[in-house]
C-alpha positions in Angstrom: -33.8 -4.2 -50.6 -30.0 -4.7 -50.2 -27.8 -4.5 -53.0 -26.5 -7.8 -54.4 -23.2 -9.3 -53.3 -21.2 -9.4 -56.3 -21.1 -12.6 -57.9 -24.4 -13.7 -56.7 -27.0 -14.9 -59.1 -25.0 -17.4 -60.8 -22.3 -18.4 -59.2 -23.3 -16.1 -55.8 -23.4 -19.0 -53.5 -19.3 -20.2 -55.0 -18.0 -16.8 -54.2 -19.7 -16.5 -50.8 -18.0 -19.8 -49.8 -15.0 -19.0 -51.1 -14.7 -15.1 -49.2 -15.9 -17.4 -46.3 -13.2 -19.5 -46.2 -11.0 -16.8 -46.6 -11.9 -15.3 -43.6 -11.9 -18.2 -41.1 -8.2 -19.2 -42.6 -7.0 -15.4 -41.8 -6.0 -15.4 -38.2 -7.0 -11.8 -38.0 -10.2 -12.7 -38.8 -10.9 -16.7 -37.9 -12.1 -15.5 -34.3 -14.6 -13.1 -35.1 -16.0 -14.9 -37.9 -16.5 -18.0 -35.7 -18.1 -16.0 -32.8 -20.6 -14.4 -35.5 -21.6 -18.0 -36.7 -22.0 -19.7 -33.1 -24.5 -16.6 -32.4 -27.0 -17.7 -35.0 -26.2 -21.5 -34.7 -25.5 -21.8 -31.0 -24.8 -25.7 -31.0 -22.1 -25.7 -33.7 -18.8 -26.5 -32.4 -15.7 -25.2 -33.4 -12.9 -27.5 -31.7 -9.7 -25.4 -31.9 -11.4 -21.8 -31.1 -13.2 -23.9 -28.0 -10.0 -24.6 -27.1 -8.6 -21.3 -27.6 -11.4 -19.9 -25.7 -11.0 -21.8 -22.9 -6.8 -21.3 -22.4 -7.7 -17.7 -23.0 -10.1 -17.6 -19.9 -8.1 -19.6 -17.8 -5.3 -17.5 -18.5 -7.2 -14.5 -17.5 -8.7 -16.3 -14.3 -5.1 -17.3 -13.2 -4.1 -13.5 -13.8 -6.7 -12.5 -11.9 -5.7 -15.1 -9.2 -2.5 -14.0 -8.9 -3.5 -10.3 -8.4 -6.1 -11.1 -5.4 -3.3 -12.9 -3.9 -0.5 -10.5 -4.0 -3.1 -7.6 -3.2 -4.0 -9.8 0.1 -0.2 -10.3 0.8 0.3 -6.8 0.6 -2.3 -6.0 2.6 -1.4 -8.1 5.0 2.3 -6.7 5.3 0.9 -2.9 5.7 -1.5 -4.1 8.7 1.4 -5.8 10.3 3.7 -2.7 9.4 0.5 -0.4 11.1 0.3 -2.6 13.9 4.2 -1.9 15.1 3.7 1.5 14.8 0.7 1.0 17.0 2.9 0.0 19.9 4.7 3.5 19.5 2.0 6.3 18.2 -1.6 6.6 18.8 -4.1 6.2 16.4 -4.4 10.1 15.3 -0.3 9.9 14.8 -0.4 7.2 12.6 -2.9 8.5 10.9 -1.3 12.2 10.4 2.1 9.4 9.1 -0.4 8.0 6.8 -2.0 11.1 5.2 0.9 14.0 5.6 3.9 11.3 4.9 2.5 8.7 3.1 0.2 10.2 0.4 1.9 13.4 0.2 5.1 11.8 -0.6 3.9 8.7 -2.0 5.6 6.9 0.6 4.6 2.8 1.1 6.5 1.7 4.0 4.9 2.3 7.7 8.3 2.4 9.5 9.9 5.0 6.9 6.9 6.9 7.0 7.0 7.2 10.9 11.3 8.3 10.6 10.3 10.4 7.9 7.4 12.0 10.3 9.6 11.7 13.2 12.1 14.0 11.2 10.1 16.8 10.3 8.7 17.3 13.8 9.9 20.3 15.2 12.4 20.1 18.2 10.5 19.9 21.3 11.2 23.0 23.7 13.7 22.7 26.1 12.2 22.9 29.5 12.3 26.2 31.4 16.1 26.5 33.4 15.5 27.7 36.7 19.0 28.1 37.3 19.0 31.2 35.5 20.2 34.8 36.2 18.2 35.7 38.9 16.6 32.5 40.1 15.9 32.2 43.8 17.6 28.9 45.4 16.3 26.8 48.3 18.8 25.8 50.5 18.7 23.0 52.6 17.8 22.4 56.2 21.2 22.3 57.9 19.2 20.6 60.8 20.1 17.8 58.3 23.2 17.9 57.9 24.1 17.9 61.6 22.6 14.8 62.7 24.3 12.9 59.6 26.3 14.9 57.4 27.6 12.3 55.0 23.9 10.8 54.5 22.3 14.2 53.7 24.9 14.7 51.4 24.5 11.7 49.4 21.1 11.9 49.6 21.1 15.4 48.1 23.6 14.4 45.4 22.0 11.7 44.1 19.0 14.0 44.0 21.0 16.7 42.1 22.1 13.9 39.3 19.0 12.6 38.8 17.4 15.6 38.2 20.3 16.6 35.9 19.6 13.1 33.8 16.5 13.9 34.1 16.8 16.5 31.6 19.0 14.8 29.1 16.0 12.4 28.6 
């Protein structure tokens, strides 16, 4: 059998009301003593811990709120941010941007990722010059030339810039 509480026998049940009361005036202890008693006698009511209870779950309902919201609005402003880089990389680009930029560097932004990615890329490889030392060159038929000179010309200059802004692209 259990020890005896002290006090009890004679005067047990005073003391036992009185370390009681103590308890549920402490507001260290108030909650969990009032939790333990509305386990055993469910239909008790406590007015002011109801209460409590119920601002402290709506609180934490509104918090929760509040998170799926701003985690929706955030994913909502990366898919929008994915879907303008979709106009400029294909899908295996943006996803080398998402996993070499993005999670490497902890990176959150879809169009700093892609200048970031953009950056590292190496140059690309200037096209071969065949204008180079010993290059063979076409020259034009002079048949051309002689039925209208100043068209041919033209016609072979605009060529010749063309193909030089060609290159600077």
């Amino acid at each position: 059998m259990t020890e005896p509480v002290q006090g009890q026998g004679e005067g047990g049940d005073k003391y036992l009301a009185n370390l009681l009361t103590k308890l549920t005036e402490d507001p260290r202890t108030r909650r969990r003593v009032l939790q333990a008693v509305k386990e055993l006698e469910p239909n008790l009511r406590f007015p002011d811990q109801d209460v409590q209870d119920l601002r402290e779950e709506f609180e934490a309902k509104l918090a929760e709120d509040r998170q799926k919201r701003e985690s929706e609005t955030i994913r909502a402003r990366l898919e929008a941010d994915r879907q303008r880089l979709a106009d400029r990389y294909d899908d295996e680009t943006i996803r080398k941007i998402e996993t070499d930029v993005m999670q490497k560097h902890g990176i959150a932004d879809y169009e700093v990722a892609a200048k970031v990615y953009a950056a590292d890329l190496p140059p690309e490889r200037p096209e071969r010059d065949d204008t180079r030392h010993g290059a063979t060159w076409e020259l034009p038929s002079f048949d051309e030339y002689f039925e209208n000179p100043m068209k041919t010309a033209r016609a072979n200059a605009y060529k010749t810039i063309d193909e030089l802004r060609g290159k600077r692209r």
